[in-house]
N, CA, C and O atoms as CSV, one atom per row, in Angstrom:
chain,resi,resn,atom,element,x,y,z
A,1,UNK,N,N,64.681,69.872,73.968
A,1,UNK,CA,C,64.379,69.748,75.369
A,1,UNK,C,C,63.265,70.707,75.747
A,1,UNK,O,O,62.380,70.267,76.481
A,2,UNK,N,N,63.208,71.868,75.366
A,2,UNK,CA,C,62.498,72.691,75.228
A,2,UNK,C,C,60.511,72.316,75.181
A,2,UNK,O,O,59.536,72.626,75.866
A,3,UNK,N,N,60.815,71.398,73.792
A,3,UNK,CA,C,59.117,70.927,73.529
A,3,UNK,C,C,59.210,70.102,74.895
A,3,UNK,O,O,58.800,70.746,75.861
A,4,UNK,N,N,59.599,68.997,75.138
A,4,UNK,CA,C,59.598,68.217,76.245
A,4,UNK,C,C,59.189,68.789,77.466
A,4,UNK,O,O,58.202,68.470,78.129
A,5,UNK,N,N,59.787,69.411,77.641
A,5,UNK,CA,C,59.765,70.479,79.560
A,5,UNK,C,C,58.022,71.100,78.981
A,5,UNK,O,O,56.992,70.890,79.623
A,6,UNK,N,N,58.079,71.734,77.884
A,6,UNK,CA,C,56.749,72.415,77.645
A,6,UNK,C,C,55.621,71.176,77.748
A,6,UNK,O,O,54.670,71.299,78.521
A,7,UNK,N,N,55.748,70.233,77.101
A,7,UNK,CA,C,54.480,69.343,77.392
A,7,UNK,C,C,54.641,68.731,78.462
A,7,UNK,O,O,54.018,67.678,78.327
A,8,UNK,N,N,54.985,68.752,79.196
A,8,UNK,CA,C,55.361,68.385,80.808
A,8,UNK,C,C,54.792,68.827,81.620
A,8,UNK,O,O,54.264,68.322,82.611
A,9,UNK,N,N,54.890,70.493,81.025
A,9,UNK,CA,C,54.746,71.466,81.762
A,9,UNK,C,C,53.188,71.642,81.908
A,9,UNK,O,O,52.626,71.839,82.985
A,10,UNK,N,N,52.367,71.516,80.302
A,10,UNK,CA,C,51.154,71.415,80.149
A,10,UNK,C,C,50.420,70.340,80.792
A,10,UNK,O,O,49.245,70.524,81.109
A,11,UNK,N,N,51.171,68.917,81.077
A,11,UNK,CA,C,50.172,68.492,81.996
A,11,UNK,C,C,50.152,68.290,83.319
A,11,UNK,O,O,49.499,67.461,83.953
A,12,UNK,N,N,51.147,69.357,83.817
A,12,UNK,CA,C,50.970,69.827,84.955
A,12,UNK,C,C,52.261,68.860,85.828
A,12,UNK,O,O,52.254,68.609,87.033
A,13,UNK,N,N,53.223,68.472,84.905
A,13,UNK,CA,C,54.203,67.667,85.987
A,13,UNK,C,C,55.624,68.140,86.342
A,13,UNK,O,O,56.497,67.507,86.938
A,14,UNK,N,N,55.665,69.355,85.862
A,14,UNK,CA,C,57.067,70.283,86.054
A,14,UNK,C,C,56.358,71.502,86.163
A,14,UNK,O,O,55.246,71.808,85.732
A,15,UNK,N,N,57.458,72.355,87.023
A,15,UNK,CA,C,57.136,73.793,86.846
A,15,UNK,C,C,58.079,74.565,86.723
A,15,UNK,O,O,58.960,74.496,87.581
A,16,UNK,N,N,58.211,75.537,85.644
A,16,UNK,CA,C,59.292,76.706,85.902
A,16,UNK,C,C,59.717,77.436,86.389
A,16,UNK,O,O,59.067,78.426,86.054
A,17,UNK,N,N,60.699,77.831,87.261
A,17,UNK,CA,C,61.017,78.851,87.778
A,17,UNK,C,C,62.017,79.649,87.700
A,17,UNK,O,O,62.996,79.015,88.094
A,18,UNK,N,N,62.438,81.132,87.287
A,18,UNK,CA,C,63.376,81.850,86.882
A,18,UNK,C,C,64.477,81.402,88.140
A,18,UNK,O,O,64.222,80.984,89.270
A,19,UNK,N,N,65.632,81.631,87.558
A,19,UNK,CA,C,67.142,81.451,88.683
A,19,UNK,C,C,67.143,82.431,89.133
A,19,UNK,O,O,67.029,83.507,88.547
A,20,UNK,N,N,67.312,82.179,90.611
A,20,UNK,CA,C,68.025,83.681,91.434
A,20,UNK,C,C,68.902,84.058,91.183
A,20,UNK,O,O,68.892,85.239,91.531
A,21,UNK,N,N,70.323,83.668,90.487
A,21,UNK,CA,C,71.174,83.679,89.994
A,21,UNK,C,C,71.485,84.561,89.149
A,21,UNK,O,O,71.973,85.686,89.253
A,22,UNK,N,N,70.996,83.646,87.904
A,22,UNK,CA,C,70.775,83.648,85.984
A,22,UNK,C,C,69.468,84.027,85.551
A,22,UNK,O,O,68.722,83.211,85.009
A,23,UNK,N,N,69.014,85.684,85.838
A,23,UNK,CA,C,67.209,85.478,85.011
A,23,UNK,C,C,67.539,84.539,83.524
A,23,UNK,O,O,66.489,84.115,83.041
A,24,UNK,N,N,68.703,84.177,82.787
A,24,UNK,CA,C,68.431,84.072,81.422
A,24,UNK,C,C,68.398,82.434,81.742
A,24,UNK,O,O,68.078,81.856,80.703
A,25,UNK,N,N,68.578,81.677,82.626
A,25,UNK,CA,C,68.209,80.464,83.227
A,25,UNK,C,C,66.902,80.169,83.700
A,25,UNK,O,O,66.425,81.205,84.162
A,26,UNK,N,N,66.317,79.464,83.766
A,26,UNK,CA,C,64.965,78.699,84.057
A,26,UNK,C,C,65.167,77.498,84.927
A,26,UNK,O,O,65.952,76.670,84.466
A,27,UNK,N,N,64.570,77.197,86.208
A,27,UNK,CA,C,64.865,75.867,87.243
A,27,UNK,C,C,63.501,75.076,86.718
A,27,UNK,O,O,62.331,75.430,86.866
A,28,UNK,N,N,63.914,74.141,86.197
A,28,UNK,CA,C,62.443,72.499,86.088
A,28,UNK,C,C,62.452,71.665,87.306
A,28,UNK,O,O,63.404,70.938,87.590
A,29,UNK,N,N,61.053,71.808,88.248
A,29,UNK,CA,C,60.879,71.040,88.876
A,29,UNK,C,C,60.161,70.334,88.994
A,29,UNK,O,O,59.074,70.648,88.507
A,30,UNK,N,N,60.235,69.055,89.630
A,30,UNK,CA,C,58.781,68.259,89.570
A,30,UNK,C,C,57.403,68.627,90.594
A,30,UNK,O,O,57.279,68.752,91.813
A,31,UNK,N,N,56.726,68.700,89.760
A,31,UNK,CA,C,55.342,68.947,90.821
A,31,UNK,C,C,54.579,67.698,91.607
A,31,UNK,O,O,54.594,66.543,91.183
A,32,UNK,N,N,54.115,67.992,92.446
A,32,UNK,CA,C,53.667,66.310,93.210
A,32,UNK,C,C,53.188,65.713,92.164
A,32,UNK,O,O,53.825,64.690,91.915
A,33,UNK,N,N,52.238,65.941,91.361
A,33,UNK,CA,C,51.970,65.068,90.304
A,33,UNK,C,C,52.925,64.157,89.420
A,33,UNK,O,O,52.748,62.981,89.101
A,34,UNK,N,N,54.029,65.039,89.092
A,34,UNK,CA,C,55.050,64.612,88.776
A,34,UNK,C,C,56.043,63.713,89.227
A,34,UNK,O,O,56.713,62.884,88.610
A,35,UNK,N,N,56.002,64.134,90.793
A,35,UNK,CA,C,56.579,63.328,91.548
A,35,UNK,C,C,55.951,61.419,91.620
A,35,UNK,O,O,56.482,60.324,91.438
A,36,UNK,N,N,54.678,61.879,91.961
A,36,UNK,CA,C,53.760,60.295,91.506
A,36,UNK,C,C,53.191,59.725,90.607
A,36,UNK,O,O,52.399,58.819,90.866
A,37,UNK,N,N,53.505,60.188,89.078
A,37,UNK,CA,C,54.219,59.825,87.653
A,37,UNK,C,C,55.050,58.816,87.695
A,37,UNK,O,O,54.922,57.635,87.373
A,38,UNK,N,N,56.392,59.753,88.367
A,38,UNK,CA,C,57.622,59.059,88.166
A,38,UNK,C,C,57.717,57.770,88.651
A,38,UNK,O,O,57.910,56.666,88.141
A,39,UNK,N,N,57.478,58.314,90.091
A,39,UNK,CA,C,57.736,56.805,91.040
A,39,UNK,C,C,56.782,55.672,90.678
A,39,UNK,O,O,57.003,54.471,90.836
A,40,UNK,N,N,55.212,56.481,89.947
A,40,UNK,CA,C,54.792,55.016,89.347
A,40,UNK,C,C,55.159,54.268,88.025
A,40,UNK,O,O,54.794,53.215,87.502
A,41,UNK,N,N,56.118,55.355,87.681
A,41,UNK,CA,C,56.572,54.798,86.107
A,41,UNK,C,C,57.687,54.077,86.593
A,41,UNK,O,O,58.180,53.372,85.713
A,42,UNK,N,N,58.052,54.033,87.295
A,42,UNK,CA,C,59.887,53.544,88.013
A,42,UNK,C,C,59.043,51.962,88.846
A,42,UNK,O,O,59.231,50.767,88.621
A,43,UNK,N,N,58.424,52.426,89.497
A,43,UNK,CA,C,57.510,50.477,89.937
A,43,UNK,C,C,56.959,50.054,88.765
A,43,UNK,O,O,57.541,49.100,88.248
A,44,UNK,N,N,55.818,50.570,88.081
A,44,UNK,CA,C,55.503,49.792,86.409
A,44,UNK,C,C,57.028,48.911,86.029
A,44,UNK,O,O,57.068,47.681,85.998
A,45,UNK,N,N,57.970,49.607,85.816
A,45,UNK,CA,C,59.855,49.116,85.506
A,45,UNK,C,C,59.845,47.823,86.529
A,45,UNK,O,O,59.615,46.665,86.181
A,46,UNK,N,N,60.026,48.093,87.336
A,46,UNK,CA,C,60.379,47.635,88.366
A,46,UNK,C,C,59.577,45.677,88.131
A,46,UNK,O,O,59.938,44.517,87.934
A,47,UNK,N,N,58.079,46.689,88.387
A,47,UNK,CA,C,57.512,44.964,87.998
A,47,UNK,C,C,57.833,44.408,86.785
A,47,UNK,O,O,58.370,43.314,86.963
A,48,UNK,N,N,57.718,44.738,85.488
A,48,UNK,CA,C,58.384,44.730,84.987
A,48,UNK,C,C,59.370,43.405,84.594
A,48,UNK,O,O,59.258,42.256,84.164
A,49,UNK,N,N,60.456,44.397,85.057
A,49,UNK,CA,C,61.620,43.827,84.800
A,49,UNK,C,C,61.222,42.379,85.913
A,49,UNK,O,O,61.288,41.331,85.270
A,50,UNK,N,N,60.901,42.199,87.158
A,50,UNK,CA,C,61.119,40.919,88.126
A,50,UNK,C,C,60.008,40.279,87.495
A,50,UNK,O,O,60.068,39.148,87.978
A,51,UNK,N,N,58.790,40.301,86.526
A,51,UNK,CA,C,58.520,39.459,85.692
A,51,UNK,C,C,59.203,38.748,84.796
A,51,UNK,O,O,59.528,37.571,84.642
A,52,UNK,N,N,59.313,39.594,84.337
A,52,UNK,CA,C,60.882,39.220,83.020
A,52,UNK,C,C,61.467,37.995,83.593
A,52,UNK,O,O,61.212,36.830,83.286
A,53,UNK,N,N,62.240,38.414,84.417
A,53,UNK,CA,C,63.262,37.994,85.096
A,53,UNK,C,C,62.571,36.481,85.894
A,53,UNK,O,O,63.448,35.680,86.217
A,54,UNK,N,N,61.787,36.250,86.071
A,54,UNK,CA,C,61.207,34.918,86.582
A,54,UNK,C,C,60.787,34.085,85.790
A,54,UNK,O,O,60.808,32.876,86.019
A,55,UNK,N,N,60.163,34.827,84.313
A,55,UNK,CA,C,59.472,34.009,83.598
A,55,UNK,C,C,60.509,33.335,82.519
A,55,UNK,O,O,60.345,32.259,81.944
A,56,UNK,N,N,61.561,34.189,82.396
A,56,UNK,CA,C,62.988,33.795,81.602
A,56,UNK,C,C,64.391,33.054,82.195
A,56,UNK,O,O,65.281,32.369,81.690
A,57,UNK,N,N,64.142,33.484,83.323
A,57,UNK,CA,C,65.757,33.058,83.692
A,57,UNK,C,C,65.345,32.120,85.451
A,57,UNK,O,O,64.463,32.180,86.308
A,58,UNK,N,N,66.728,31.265,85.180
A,58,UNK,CA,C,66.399,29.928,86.603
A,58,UNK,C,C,66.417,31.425,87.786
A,58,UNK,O,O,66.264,32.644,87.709
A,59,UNK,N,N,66.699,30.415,88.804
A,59,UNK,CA,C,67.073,31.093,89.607
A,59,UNK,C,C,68.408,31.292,90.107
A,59,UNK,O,O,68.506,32.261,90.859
A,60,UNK,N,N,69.261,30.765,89.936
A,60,UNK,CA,C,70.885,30.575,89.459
A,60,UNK,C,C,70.981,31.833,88.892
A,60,UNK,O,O,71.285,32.799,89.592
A,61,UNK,N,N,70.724,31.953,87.529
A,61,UNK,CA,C,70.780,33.428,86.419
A,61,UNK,C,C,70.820,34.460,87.085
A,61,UNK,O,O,71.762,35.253,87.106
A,62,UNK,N,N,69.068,34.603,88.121
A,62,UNK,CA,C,68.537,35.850,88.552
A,62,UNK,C,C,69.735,36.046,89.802
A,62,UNK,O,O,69.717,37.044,90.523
């Protein structure tokens, strides 16, 4: 998980931050970039899948 969060981190779509808590804890958050990554990787899905889904199945199925 570690490499993951780190190349994440390198292109700028999470950021670390020590716990107020736990210094031996670390908080991953998403950075706006990150934030509009996701949500465009989650619509890319999205279309996607309701392609899929039209070009394969009646409309009964869907």
């Amino acid at each position: 998980m570690a490499t993951t969060i780190g190349s994440f981190s390198r292109l700028g779509l999470v950021e670390r931050h020590a716990d107020p808590e736990d210094g031996r804890k670390r908080r991953v958050t998403l950075t706006d970039s990150g934030r509009e990554r996701a949500e465009g990787d989650r619509e890319a899905r999205r279309a996607w899948l309701t392609r899929v889904l039209e070009e394969h199945r009646t409309e009964t199925e869907r």
